[in-house]
C-alpha positions as CSV (number, residue, x, y, z in Angstrom):
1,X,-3.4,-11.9,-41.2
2,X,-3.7,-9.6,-37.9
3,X,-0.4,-9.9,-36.2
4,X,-1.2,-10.6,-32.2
5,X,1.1,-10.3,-29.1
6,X,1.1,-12.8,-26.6
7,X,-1.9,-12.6,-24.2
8,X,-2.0,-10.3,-21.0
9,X,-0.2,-11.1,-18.0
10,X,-2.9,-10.9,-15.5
11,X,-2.1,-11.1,-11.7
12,X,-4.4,-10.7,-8.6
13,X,-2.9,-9.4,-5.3
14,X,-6.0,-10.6,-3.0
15,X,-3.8,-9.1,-0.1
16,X,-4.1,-5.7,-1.0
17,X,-7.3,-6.1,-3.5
18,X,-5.6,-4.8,-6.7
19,X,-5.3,-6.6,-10.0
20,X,-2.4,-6.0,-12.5
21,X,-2.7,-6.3,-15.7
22,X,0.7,-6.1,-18.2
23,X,1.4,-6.0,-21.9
24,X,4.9,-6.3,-22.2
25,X,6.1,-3.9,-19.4
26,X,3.0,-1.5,-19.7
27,X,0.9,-2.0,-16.4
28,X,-2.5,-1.1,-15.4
29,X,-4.1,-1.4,-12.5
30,X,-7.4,-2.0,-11.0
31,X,-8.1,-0.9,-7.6
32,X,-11.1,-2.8,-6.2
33,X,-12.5,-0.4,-3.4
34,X,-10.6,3.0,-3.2
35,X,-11.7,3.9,0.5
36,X,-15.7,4.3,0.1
37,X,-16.1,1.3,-1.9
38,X,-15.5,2.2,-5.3
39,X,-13.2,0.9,-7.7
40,X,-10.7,3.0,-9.6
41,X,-8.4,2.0,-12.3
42,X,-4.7,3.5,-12.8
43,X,-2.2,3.9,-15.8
44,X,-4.7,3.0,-18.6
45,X,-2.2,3.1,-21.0
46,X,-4.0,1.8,-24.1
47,X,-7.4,0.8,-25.3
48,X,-7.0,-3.0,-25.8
49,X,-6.8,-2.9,-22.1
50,X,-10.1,-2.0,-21.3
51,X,-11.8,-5.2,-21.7
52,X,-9.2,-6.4,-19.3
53,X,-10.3,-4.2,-17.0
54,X,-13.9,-5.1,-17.2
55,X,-13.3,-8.7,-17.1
56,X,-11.3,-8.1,-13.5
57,X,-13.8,-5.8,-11.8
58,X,-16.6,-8.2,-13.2
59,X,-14.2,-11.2,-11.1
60,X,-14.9,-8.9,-8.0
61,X,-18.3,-8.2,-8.9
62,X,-18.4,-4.9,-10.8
63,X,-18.1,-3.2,-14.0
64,X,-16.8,-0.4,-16.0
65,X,-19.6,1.6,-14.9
66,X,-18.9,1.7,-11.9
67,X,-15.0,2.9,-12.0
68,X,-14.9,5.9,-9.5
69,X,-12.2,6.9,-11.3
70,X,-9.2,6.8,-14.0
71,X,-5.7,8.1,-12.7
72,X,-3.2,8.8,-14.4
73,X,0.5,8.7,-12.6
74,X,1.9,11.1,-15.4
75,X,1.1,11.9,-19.1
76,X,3.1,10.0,-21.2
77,X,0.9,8.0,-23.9
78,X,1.6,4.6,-22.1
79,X,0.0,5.8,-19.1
80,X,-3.3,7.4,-20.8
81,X,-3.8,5.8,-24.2
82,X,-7.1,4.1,-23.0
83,X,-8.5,6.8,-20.8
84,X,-10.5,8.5,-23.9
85,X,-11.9,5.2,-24.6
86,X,-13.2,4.8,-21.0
87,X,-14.6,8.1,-20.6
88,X,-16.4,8.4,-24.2
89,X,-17.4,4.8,-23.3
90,X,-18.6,4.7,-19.2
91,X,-18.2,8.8,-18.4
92,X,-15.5,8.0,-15.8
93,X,-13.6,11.0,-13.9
94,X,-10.0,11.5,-15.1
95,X,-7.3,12.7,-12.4
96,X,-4.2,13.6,-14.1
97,X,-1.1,15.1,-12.4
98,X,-1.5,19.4,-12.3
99,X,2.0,19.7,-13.9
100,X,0.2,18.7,-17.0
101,X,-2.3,21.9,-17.0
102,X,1.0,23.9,-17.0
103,X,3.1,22.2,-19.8
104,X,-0.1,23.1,-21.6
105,X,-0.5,26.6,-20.6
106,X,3.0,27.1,-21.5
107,X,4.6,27.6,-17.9
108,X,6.4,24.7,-17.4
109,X,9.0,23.6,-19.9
110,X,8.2,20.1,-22.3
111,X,11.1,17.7,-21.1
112,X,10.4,14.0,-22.5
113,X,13.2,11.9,-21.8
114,X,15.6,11.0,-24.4
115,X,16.4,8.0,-26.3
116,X,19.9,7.6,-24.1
117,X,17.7,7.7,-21.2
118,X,15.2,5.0,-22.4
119,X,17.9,2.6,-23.2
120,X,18.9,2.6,-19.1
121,X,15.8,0.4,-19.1
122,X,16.4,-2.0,-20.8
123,X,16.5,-4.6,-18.0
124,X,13.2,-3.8,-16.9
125,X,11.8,-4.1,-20.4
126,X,13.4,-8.2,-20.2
127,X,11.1,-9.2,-17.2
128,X,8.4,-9.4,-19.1
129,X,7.1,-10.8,-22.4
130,X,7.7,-8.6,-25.2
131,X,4.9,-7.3,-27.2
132,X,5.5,-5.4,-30.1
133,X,1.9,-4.9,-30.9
134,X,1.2,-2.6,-27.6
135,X,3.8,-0.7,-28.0
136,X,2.2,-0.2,-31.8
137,X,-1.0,0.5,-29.9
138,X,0.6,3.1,-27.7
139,X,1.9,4.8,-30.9
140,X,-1.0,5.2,-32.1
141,X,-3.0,6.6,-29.1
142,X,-0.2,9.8,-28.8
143,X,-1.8,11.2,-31.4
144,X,-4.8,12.2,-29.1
145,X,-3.6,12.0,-26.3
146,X,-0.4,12.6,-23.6
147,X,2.2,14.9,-24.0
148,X,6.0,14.8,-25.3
149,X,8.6,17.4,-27.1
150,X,5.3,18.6,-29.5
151,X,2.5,19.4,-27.2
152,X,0.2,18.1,-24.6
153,X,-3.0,16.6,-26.3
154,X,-5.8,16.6,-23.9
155,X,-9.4,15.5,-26.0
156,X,-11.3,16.8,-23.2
157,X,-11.0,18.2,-19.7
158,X,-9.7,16.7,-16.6
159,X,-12.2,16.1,-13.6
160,X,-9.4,17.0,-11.2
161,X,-5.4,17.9,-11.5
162,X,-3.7,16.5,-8.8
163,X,-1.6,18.2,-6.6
164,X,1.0,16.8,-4.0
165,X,-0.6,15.8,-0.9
166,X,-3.9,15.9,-2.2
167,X,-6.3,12.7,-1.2
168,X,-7.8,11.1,-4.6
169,X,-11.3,12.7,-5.0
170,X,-13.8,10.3,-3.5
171,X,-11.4,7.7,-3.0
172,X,-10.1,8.9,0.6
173,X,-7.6,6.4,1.0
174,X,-4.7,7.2,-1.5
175,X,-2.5,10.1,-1.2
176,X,-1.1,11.7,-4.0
177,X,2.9,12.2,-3.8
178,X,4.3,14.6,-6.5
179,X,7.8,13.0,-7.2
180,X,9.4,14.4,-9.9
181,X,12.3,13.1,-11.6
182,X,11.9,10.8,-14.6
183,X,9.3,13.9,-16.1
184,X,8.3,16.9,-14.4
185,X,4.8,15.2,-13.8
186,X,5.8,12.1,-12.6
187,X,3.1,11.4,-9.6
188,X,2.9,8.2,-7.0
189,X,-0.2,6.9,-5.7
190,X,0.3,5.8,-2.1
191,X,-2.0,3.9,0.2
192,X,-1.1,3.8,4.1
193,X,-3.5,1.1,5.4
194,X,-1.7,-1.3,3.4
195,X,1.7,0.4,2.8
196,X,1.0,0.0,-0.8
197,X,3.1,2.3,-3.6
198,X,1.4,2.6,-7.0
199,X,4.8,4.4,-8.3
200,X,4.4,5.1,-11.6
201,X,7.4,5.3,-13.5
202,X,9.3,6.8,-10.3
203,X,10.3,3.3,-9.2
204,X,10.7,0.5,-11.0
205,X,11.5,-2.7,-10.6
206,X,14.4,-5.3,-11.8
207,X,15.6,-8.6,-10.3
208,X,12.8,-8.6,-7.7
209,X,13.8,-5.3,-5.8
210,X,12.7,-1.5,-6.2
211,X,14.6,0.6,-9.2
212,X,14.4,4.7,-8.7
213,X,14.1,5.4,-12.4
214,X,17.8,5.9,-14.2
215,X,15.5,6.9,-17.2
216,X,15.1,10.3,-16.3
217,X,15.3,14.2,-17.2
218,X,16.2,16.0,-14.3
219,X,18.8,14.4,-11.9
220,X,18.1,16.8,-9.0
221,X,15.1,16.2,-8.6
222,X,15.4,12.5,-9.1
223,X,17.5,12.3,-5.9
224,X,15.2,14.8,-4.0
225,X,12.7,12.1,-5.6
226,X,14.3,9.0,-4.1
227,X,15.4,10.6,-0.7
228,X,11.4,11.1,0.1
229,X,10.6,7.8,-0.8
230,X,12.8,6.1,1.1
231,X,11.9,7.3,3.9
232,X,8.2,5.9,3.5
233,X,6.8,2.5,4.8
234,X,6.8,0.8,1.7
235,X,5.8,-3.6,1.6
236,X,3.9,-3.5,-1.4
237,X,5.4,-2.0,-5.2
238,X,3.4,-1.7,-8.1
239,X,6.1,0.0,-10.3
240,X,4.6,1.3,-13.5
241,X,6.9,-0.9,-15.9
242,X,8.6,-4.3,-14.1
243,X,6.9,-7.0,-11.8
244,X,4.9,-6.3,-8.7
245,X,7.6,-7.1,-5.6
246,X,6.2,-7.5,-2.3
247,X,8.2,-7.7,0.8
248,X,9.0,-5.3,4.4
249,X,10.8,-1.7,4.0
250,X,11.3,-2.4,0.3
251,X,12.4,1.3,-0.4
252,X,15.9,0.7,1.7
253,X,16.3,-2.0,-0.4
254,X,15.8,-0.7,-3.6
255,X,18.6,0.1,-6.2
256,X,19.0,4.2,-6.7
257,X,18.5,5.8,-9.5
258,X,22.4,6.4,-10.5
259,X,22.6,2.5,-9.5
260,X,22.9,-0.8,-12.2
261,X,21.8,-4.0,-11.6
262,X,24.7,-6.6,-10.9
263,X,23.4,-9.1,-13.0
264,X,21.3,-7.5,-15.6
265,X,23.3,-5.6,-18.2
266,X,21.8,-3.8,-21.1
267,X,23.6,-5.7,-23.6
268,X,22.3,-8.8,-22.0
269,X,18.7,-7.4,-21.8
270,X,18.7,-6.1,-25.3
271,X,19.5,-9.8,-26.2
272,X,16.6,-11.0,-24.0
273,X,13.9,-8.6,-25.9
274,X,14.8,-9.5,-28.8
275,X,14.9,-13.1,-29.1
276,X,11.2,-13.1,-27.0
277,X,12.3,-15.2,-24.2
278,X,12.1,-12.8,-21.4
279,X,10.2,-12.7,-18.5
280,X,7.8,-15.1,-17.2
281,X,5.1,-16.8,-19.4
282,X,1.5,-17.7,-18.4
């Protein structure tokens, strides 16, 4: 018998024309019109996602084919397990963050975050249902592509690399903010019109506020990191792992990265992802 994880949480944000799709605490997201009308999609972390992505831009009335773009916020396998599916499958231009290009030329130093780190997440990984079978899936898809302590696996070449302050190519309305901290590629996505922060795995979120990543590799820059961010114009979060929160100047509210959350300890979490009965259900 296949073993299957519970379904995908979908979850449409009309206001700001995105659509989130979660397995467990690995989110996509589709972008319905990226400044010229195009759709993009962002954080494809794993294959069985695809369809889930066709099945939202067919909602708005599109398809796959017609994805402007894939973006990746940085190049850890949960964030670009499904993008050589997409682009062997519909030829869609991949943006991936330039730090990338030199981890794989050898100039910039391999620092994947430890398991220490990953274990000050465990709180965000309780807010949503767990699913053991992605996080199989994203095993899997690291051996073709994404980086960590080994190498950078990239199965073909880039369309762009991404450089701070650069505007998405051919999607005008989305700035690119290099914000370091939790890896040295670690990239946001933001969009002013809507004060809208794609974050990545810069912010997260726990217990319906903003959480600057305690999983991280480089503690200088993580503050340098969460300094510039606070001082944007944040009402809308998409955090890369966590729920969606939504709400005015949500970066002065959000917990730093050398914070804890008051009522979410990781002894507590741990329990919660393990007994299955985290998070909200569909």
């Amino acid at each position: 018998m296949t073993r299957t994880g519970p379904p995908a949480v979908i979850t449409e944000l009309p206001d700001i024309g995105v659509t989130m799709i979660s397995k467990w605490l690995y989110n996509c997201y589709v972008i319905h019109d990226g400044g010229d009308g195009q759709p993009f999609v962002a954080d494809l972390g794993m294959p069985s996602q695809l369809p889930l992505v066709a099945d939202a831009l067919r909602v708005h009335g599109s398809d796959a084919s017609e994805l402007g773009a894939a973006v990746a916020t940085h190049g850890h396998a949960d964030h670009v397990g499904g993008l050589p599916t997409l682009r062997h499958t519909h030829g869609t231009a991949v943006h991936l963050p330039h730090a990338i290009a030199e981890m794989r030329d050898g100039t910039r130093a391999l620092r994947p975050p430890g398991p220490r780190a990953v274990a000050e997440i465990l709180p965000v990984m309780a807010s949503q249902p767990r699913d053991l079978v992605a996080t199989k899936e994203i095993a899997g898809t690291m051996k073709e592509i994404g980086w960590d302590a080994k190498g950078v696996r990239l199965p073909f070449e880039p369309d762009s690399w991404l450089r701070d302050g650069d505007h998405l190519p051919g999607l005008p309305d989305w700035e690119v903010l290099n914000t370091p901290g939790h890896s040295d590629d670690s990239t946001c996505l933001y969009h002013r019109p809507t004060r809208t922060l794609l974050s990545g795995d810069a912010v997260l979120s726990v217990e319906g506020k903003g959480w600057f990543n305690p999983e991280y590799v480089d503690g200088r820059l993580s503050a340098q990191t969460e300094v510039r961010l606070r001082r944007i114009d944040v009402e809308h979060l998409l955090p890369g792992h966590g729920l969606a929160v939504h709400g005015t100047d949500l970066m002065a509210g959000a917990l730093g990265f050398a914070e804890r959350p008051k009522e979410s300890s990781k002894l507590k979490a741990l329990a919660r992802v393990l007994t299955n009965h985290a998070g909200r259900t569909r």
